[in-house]
N, C-alpha and C positions, 0 to 999 in steps of 0.2 A: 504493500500500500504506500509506502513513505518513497518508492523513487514515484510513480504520476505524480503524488505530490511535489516534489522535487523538482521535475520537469514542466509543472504548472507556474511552477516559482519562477524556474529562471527562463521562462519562455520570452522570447524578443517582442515588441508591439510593431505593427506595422502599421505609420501615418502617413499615410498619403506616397510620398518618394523617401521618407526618412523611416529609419530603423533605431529603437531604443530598449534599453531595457530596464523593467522597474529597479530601483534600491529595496524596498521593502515591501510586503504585503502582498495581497492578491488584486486584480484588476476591478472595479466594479462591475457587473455583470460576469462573470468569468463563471465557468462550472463547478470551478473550484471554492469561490468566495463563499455560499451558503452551506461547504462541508466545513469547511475553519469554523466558521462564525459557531455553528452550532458547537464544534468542538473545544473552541477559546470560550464561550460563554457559558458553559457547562456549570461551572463555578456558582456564574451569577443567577442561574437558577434556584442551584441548593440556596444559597447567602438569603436570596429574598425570600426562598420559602420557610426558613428557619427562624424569619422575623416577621411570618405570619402575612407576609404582603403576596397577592393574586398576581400573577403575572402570565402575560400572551404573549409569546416570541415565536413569530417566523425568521429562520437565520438574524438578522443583524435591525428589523425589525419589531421594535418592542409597545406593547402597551402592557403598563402597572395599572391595576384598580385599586382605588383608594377611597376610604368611607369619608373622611373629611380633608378642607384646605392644609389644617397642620401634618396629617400625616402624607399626605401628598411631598409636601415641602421636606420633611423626613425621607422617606423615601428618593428622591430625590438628589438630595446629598451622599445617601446612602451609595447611591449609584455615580456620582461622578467620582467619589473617593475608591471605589471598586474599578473604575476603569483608569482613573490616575495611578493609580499602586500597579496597574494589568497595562499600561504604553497603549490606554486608548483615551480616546474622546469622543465626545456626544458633540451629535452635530447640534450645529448653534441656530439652526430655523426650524428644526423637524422637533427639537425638546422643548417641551411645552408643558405647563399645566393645565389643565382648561376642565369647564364642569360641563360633563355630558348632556344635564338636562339642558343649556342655556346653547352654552358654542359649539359643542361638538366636535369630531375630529375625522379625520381622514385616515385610513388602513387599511393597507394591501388592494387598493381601486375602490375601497367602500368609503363611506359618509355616515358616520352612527349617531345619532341625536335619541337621548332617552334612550327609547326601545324600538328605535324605530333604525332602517339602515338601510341606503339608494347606492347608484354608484354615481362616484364621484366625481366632481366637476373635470379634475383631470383624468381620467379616466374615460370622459364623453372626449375631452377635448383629443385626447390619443386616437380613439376609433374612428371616431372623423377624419384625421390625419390621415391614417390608413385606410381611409375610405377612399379620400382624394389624390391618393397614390395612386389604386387602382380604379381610375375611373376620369382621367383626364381625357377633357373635351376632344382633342384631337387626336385620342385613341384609335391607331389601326384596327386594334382586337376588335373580333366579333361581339356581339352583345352577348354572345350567349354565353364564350368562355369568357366574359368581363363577370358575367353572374358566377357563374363556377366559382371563380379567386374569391370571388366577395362571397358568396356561401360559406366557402371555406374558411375562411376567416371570423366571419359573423357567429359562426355555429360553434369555434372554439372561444370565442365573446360571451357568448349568450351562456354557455356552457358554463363558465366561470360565475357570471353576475344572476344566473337566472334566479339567487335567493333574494335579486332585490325587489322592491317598489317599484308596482308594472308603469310610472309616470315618464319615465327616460325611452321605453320600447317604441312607440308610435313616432315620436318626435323624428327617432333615429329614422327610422323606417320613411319618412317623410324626407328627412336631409335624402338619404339613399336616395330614394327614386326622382328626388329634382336632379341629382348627380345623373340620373340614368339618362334623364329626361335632356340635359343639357346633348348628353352623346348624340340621340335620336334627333334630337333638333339641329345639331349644325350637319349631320347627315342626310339632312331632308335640304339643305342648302340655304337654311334658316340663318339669321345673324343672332350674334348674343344670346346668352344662358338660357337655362327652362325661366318660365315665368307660370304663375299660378294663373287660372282662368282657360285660356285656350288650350295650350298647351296639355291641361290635366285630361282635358276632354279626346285633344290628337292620341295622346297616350296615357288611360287611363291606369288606376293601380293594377284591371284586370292585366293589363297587356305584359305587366314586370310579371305577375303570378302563374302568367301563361308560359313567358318565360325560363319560370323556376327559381325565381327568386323569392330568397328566404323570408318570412314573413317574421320581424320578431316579438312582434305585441302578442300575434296569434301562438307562435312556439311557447314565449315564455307563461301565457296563460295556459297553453297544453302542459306545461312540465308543472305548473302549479296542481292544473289538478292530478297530474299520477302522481305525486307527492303527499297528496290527500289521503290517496284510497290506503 
């Protein structure tokens, strides 16, 4: 186990025409970084469990539950003296204290308020991104492998968020099909983007559905109810 590890370490990065290689640590995103993280952190599991605080850690991602402001603030310190003593640090935007009922927080693509939990603003703004990757107006692709990519994408989306609050599903599905809509319109020898009114009617939702494009309001209501039974 310890040469991949080895080899993950001192692996080169490639930027652009330049070649370099870390001093320390792992890459962000790397395959490696969430087997450390879990491994270096191990520690601060036991530590917080032993002094009775709740704690949610995916790799290098963490949320403490805490019953009031002072012991938050506890906790807290508790935790930057454990990563000072351990050659780490707490990032300075992402550490926060904040009260679930009031502001709420953002975790791992989700938005938790109370008892309630959506996916999150960056989280919409990302899928979008890759929505309009694949789906540029002046796309050769056919329409129908442009739905395929976007299916497949959509499907491992949805797959992940589908325990959120159905208010995000329609919206998206709407962004989508003006994206689709923009393709079919300069294809028709049309100028400038989809526009709502005519447009919906040259190409209504049936025409994307005929197509075979993923519907996610309707999926993610389907996966609520076999969740049910």
């Amino acid at each position: 186990m310890l040469s991949p590890v080895s080899q993950f370490l001192q692996a080169q990065v490639l930027d652009g025409m330049s070649r370099w290689q870390p001093d320390s640590g792992a890459l962000q995103g790397v395959l490696l970084s969430p087997l450390l993280s879990n491994i270096y952190l191990d520690p601060l599991d036991h530590l917080l469990a032993q002094h009775g605080f709740e704690m949610v850690r995916y790799a290098d991602d963490v949320v403490i539950l805490c019953r009031t402001a002072s012991e938050a603030q506890q906790t807290l310190r508790l935790v930057e003296d454990w990563t000072r003593q351990n050659g780490l640090s707490l990032h300075p935007a992402k550490t926060q204290i904040v009260d679930v009922n009031e502001t709420g927080f953002d975790f791992l693509g989700y938005h938790f308020l109370g008892t309630r939990h959506w996916v999150s603003q960056k989280a919409v703004r990302t899928v979008k991104a890759k929505s309009r990757q694949l789906t540029p107006r002046k796309s050769g692709v056919s329409l129908t492998v442009t739905i395929t990519r976007l299916n497949s994408m959509l499907r491992n989306w949805l797959n992940y968020f589908q325990l959120s609050r159905p208010w995000v599903f329609p919206r998206l599905d709407t962004f989508i099909r003006q994206r689709l809509r923009s393709i079919v319109r300069r294809r028709s020898k049309r100028k400038g983007c989809a526009r709502n009114g005519m447009d919906n009617l040259r190409w209504p939702n049936a025409f994307f559905a005929e197509h075979g494009l993923l519907n996610l309001a309707a999926a993610h209501a389907m996966a609520c109810q076999s969740s049910r039974r």
